[in-house]
C-alpha positions in Angstrom: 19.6 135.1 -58.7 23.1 134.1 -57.9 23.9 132.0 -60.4 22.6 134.6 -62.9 24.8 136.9 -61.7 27.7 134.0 -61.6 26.9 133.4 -64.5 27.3 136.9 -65.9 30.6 137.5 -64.4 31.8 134.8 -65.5 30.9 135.6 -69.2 32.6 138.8 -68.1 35.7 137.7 -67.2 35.8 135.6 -70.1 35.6 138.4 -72.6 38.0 140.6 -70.5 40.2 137.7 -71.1 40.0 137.3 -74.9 40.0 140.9 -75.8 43.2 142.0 -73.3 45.3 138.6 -72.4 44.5 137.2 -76.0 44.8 140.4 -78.5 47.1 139.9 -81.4 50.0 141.3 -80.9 52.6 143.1 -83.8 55.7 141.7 -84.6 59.0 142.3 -83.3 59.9 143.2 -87.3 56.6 145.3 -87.4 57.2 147.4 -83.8 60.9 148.3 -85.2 59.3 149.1 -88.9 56.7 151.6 -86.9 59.2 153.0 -84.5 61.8 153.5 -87.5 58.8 155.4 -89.0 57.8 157.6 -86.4 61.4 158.6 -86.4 62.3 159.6 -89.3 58.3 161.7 -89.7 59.7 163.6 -86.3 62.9 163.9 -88.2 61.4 165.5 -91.2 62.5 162.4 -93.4 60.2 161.4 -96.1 60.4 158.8 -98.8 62.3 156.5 -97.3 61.5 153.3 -96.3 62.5 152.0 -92.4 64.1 148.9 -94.2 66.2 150.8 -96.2 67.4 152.7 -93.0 68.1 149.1 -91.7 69.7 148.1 -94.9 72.2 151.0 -94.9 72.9 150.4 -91.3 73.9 146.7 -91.8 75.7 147.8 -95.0 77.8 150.1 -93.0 78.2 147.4 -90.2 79.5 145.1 -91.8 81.8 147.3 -93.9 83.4 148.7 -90.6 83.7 145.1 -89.6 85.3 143.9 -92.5 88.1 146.8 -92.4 88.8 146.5 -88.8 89.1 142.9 -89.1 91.5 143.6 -91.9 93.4 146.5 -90.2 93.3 144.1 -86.5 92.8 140.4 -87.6 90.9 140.4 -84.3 87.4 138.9 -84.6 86.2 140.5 -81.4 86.9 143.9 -82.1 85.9 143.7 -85.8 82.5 142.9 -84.3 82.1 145.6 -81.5 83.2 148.1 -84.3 80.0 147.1 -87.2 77.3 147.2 -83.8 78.9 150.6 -83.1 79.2 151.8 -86.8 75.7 150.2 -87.5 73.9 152.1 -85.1 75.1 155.5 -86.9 72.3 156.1 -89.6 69.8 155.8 -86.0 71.8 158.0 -84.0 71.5 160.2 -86.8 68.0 160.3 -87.2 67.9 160.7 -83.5 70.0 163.7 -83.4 67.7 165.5 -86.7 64.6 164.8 -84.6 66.1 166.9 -82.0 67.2 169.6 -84.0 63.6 169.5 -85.8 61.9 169.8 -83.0 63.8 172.4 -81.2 63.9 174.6 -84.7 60.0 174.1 -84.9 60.1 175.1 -81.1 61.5 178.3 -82.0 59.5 179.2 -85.3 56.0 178.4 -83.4 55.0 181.7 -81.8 55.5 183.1 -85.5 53.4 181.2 -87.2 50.8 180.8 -84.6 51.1 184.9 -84.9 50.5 184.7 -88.3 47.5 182.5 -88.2 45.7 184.8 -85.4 46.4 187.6 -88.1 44.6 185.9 -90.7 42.1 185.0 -88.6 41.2 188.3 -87.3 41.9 189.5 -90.7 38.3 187.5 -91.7 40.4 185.0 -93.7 38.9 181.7 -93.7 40.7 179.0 -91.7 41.1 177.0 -94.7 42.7 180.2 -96.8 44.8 181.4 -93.3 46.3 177.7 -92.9 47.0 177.3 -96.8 49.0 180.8 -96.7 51.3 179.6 -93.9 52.6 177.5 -97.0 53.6 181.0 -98.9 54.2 183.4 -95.9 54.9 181.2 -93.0 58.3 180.3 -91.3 60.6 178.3 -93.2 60.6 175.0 -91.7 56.9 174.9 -91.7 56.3 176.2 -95.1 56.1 172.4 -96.8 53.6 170.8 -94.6 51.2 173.5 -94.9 51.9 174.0 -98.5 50.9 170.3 -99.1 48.0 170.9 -96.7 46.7 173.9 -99.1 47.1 171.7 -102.2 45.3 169.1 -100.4 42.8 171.2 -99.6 42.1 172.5 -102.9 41.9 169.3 -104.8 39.5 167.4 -101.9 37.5 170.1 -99.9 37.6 167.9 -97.0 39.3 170.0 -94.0 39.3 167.1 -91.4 41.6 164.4 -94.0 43.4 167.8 -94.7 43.7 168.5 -91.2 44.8 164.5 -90.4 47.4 164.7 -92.7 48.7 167.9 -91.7 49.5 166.3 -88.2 51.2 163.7 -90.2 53.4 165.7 -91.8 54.2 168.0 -88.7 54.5 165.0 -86.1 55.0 167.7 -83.0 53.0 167.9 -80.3 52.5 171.4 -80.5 51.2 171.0 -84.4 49.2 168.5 -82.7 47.4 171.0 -79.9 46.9 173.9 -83.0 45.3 171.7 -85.1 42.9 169.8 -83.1 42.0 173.7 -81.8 41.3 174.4 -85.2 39.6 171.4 -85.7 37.2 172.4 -82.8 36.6 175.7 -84.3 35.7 174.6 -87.4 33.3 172.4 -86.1 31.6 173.9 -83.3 32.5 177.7 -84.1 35.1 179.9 -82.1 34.6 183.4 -81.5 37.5 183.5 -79.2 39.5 181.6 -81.6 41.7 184.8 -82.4 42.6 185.4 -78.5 43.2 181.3 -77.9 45.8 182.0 -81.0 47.1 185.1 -79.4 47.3 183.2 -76.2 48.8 180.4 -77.2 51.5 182.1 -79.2 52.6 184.0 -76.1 52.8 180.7 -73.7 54.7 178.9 -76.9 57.5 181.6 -76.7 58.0 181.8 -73.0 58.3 177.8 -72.8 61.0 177.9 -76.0 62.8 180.8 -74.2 62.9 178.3 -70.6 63.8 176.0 -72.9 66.5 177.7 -74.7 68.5 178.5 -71.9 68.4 175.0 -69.7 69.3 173.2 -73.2 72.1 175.7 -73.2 73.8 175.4 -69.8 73.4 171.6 -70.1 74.7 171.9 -73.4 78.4 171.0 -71.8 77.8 168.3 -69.9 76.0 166.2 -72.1 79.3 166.9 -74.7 81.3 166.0 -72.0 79.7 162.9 -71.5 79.7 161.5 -75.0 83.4 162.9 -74.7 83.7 160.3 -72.7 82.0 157.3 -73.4 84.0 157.8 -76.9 87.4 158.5 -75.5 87.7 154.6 -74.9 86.9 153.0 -78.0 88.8 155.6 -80.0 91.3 154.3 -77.8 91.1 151.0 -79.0 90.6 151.6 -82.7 93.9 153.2 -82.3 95.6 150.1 -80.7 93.8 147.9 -83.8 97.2 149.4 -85.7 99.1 147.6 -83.7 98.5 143.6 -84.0 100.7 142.7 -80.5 98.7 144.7 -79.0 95.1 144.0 -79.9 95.4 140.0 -80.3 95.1 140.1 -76.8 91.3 140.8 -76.9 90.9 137.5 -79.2 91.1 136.0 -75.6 88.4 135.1 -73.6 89.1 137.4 -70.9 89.7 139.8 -73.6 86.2 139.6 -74.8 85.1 139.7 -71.5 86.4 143.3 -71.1 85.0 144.4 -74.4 81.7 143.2 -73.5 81.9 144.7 -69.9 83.5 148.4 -71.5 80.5 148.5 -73.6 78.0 147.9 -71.3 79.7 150.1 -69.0 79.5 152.5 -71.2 76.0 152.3 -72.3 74.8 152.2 -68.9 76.3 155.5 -67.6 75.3 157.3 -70.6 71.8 156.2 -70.6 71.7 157.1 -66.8 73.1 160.6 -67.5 70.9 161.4 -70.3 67.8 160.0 -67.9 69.3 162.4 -65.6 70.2 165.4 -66.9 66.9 165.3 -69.5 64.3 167.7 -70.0 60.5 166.5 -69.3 59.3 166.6 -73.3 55.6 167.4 -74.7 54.3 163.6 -75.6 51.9 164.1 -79.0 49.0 162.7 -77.2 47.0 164.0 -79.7 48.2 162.0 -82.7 
């Protein structure tokens, strides 16, 4: 009896082994591919590939370089200016995945309203999502407009549903449709009140919301105030070649390096301290 039971965990252990220490892992290239992706879906961007958001931004990095290097004849600097200037087409789609989801915040309750009206209404869940595309807020008007033309040429509400969440990539499209899902499937009664419901929790948590964002509004501009002051600092000095030679030096590269990581470090700890706690789509 005991070696049949060695002998089972040990075929245990073995496949715990080959199905966690040994699973295939992506590639670096394919992580950044997928997280460029996921980005630019929260930030409303579609059509574009991830590599040509990393083409642009090595096109602009090495533009910047090459004109700072002109303007400074200092290696160093020409270099810390493309990795700054390279990183803008992210920061950008960074900053529109903000606004997206803080405008979808806002325009939520509304359509959730709308929905429950339908609903109750004795439209179809099919018909009341399709004519968020016509009637609904603004920002959501082209995800549910596809979703109704989708809809109409397969019948399937699930795929429909699927690529929906796709589009929308929010967490709280995410909780509405699998509700909706749920109802379709198993039948809600109470599905007008969960809207109604739901509606009224979404508006209180984007007023909350609202207001925080607001007063903290100033600090976090205050901070990138500051962690930019410097280097505008220095691409002024690049104009004067006595001046900025000096960081051709290896102490000189020293203190760009340090300045830079400086810089990064405080703002990340600011940002990780002054931010919000944020829905996670853990529905997707």
């Amino acid at each position: 009896m005991g070696v049949v039971l060695g002998l089972v965990a040990g075929i245990g252990l073995f496949l715990i082994w080959l199905a966690v220490l040994r699973a295939p892992r992506r590639p670096a290239s394919g992580r950044i591919a997928g997280g460029l992706t996921d980005l630019m879906r929260r930030g409303g961007v579609w059509g574009v590939s991830p590599w040509a958001v990393l083409a642009a931004s090595a096109g602009l990095g090495v533009v910047a370089g090459l004109l700072v290097l002109v303007i400074s004849q200092t290696p160093p600097v020409a270099a810390l200016f493309a990795v700054l200037v390279g990183y803008v087409p992210i920061a950008l789609l960074h900053g529109r995945a903000r606004r997206r989801r803080r405008e979808l915040a806002d325009v939520w309750p509304e359509a959730v309203d709308n929905l429950a009206s339908a609903v109750r209404a004795g439209m179809a869940l099919p018909e009341a999502l399709a004519q968020l595309g016509e009637r609904g807020p603004e920002p959501l008007r082209e995800p549910f407009r596809v979703f109704g033309a989708d809809y109409l040429a397969t019948g399937r509400f699930g795929d429909c549903l699927d690529r929906l969440k796709l589009l929308l990539a929010d967490p709280v499209g995410d909780r509405v449709v699998e509700a909706l899902r749920v109802a379709r499937e198993v039948g809600g009664g109470d599905l007008g009140r969960m809207l109604r419901t739901l509606s009224q929790f979404l508006r209180d948590d984007a007023r909350t919301r609202s207001e925080l964002e607001s007063r903290q509004s100033w600090t976090v501009n205050g901070a990138r105030l500051a962690v930019a002051a410097p280097w505008l600092v220095l691409l002024a000095l690049s104009f004067q070649s006595e001046v900025i030679q000096r960081y051709s030096s290896a102490t000189g590269v020293a203190i760009l390096v340090g300045g830079a990581v400086m810089c990064l470090v405080a703002y990340r700890v600011m940002l990780r301290i002054g931010r919000l706690p944020e829905e996670r789509r853990v529905l997707s």
